[in-house]
N, C-alpha and C positions, 0 to 999 in steps of 0.2 A: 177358384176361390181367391181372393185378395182381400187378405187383414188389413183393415184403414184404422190408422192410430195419428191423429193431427198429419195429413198430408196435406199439401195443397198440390194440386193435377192440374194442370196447365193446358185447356185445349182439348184437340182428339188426341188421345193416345191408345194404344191396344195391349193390352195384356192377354195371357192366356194361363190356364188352370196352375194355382198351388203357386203365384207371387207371392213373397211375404217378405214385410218392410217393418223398420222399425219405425218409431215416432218422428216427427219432424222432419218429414222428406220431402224437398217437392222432385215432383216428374217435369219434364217441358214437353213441353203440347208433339205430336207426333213420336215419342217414341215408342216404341217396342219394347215389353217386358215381356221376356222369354221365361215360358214355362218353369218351374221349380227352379226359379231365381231368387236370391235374395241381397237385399240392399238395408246396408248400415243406415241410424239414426240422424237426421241432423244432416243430411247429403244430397245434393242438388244434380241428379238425374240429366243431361243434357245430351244422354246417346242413347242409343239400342242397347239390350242388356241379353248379352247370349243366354241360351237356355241355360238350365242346371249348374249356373255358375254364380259365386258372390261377389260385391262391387263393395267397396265402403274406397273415404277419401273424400274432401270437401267437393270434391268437382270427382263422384263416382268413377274409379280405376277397378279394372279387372284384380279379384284378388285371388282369386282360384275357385274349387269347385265347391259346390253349397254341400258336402259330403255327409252333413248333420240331416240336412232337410231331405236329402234323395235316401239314408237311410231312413228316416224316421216313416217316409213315402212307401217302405218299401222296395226299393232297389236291391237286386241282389247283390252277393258280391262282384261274381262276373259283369253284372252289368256297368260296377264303377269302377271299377280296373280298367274297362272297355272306354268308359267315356273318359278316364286319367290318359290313357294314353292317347283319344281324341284331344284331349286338352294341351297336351303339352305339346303334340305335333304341330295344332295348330298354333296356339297363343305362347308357346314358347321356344319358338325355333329361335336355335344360338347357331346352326352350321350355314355358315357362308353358301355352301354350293346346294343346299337342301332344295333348291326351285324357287320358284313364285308361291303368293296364297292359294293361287289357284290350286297348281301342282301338289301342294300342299293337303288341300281339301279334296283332291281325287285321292290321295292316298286313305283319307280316311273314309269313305265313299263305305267301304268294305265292314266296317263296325257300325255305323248307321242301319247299313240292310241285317245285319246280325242282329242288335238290339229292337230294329222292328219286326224280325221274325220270332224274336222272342214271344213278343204279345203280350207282354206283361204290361206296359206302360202305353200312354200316349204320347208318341214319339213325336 
């Protein structure tokens, strides 16, 4: 489902279930709207937009998690504690010695297969 309120979409792009955007946004051609994303009014789209996360910023910045949209979805609680702390692992690492993204992204490896054995969502 993607709410279209005055967007201009730019090209191919791929979204997938439960986008929602507010008025006057454009997308640019090829990105990615990840799932139960959400993006501020008035904001020029020009990267990939993580899943379950919000963007707003004239040139779209990571603002944190859609927390409104994956509860009103239905997410439990465990389920958003679980993507909080995928979130901060990855998008906000401050420790010097914490690895690569990579390294990063294998640690959370582990809550990804937890919430898709959930079954409650499409992960």
């Amino acid at each position: 489902m993607f709410k279209e309120s005055r967007k201009l979409l730019l090209g191919p792009y791929v979204f997938v279930g439960y986008v929602h955007t507010a008025g006057a946004t454009v997308v640019h051609q090829f990105c990615h709207l990840g799932s139960f994303s959400f993006f501020g009014g008035g904001f020029v789209v020009s990267q990939d937009i993580p899943k379950y996360t919000m963007v707003a910023g004239e040139r779209a910045e990571l603002r944190g998690l859609n927390l409104v949209g994956l509860t009103r979805r239905g997410f439990s609680t465990a389920e958003i504690r679980n993507l909080k702390a995928a979130y901060r692992k990855i998008f906000m690492h401050a420790d010097a010695n914490g690895g690569s993204l990579k390294d990063r992204l294998a640690e959370v490896v582990f809550l990804c297969i937890a919430l898709s054995l959930s079954g409650s969502h499409d992960l």
